[in-house]
C-alpha positions in Angstrom: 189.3 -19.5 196.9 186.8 -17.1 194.5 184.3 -18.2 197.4 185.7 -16.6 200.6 184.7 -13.1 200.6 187.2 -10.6 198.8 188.3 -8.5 201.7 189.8 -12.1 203.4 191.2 -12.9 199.7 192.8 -9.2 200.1 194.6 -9.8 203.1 198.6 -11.2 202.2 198.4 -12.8 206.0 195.4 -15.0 204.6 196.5 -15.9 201.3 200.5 -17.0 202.7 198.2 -19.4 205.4 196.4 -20.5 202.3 199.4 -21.4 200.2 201.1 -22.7 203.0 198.2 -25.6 203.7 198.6 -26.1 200.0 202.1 -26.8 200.2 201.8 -28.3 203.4 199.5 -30.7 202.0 201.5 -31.6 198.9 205.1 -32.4 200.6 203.5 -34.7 203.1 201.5 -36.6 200.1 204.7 -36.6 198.1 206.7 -37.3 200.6 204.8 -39.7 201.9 204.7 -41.7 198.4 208.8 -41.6 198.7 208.7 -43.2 202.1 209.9 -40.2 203.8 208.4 -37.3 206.0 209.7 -33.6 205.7 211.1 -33.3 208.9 213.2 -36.4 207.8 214.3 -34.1 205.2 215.1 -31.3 207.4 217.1 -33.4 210.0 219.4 -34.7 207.7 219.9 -31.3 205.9 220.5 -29.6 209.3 222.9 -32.7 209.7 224.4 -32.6 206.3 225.2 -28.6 206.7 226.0 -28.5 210.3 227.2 -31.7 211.2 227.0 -33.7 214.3 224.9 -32.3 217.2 222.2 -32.6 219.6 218.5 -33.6 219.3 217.6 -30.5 221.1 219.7 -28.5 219.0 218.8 -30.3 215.7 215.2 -29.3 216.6 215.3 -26.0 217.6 217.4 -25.2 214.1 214.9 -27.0 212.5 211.9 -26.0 214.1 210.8 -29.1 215.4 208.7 -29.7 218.7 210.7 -32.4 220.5 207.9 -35.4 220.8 208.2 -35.4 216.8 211.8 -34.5 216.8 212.2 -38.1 219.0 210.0 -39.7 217.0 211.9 -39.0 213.7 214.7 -39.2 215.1 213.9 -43.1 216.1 212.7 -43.4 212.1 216.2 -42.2 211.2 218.2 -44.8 213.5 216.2 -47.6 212.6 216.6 -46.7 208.6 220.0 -46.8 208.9 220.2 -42.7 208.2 221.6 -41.1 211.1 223.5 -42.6 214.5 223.4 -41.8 218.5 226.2 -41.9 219.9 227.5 -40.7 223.5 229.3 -36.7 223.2 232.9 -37.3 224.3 232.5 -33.6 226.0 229.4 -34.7 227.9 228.4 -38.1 228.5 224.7 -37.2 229.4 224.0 -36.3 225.8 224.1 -38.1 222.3 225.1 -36.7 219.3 223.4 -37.7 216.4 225.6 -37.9 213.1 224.7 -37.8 209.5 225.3 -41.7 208.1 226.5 -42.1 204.5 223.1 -43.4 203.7 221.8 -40.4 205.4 223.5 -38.6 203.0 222.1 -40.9 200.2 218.8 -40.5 201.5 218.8 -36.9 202.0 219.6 -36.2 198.2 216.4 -38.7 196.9 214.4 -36.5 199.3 216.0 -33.3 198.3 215.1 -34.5 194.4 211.9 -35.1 195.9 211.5 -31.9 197.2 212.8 -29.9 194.3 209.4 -31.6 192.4 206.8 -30.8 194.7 208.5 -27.2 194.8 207.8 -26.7 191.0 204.1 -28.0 191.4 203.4 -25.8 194.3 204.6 -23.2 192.7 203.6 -24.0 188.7 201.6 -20.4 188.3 205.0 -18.3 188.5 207.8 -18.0 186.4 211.2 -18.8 187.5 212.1 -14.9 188.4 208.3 -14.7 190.4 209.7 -17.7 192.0 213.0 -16.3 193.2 211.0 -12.9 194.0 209.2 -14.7 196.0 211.3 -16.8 197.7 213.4 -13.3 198.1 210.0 -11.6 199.7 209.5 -14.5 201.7 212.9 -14.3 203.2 212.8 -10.9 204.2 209.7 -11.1 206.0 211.1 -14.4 207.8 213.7 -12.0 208.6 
């Protein structure tokens, strides 16, 4: 990083993009080493929290483009993690439910998760940590 020039390393927009393809990097290597994906993670949370629903609405609560949102979504079936099945209130859509090896699943990656969160963040204490989850919140809005 001491290589960019020090007006970029100034900049909070370029040093969050920064940390972000750090951390970005490290959940997909972790997560990838556990067999799992971090969208995985995210579906069965937004599963877990919300309960049944749509792809399309899964996605958009999770930020998920649709193609990949399919995609994992197939992963989840065939692992056993989540089921399709047809919405009593309208037959044209499935609903996609948490399975209780979903919910087995999801805490592993959760632990998972929780790891990787403590080496991306290894330089801060545990009150810098919540300060800047807390910052990062806010300006998330």
């Amino acid at each position: 990083m001491n290589e960019a020039p020090a007006r970029l390393r100034r900049k909070p927009s370029w040093l969050i993009n920064r940390a972000s393809a750090r951390a970005h990097r490290l959940i997909k290597e972790t997560m990838a080493a556990a067999g799992g994906h971090a969208y995985h993670f995210a579906i069965l949370a937004a599963l877990e929290e919300f309960g049944p629903d749509s792809q399309v609405q899964i996605g958009q609560r999770c930020g998920i483009d649709q193609s990949d949102m399919h995609t994992m979504l197939n992963e989840l079936v065939e692992q056993g993690h989540v089921a399709r099945a047809p919405d009593p209130a309208d037959r044209r859509r499935n609903l996609v439910t948490l399975t209780a090896a979903g919910r087995r699943r999801l805490e592993d990656l959760d632990a998972t998760l929780t790891g990787v969160q403590h080496d991306i963040l290894d330089a801060l204490s545990a009150t810098e940590r919540d300060t800047l989850t807390g910052l990062l919140t806010r300006i998330l809005g």
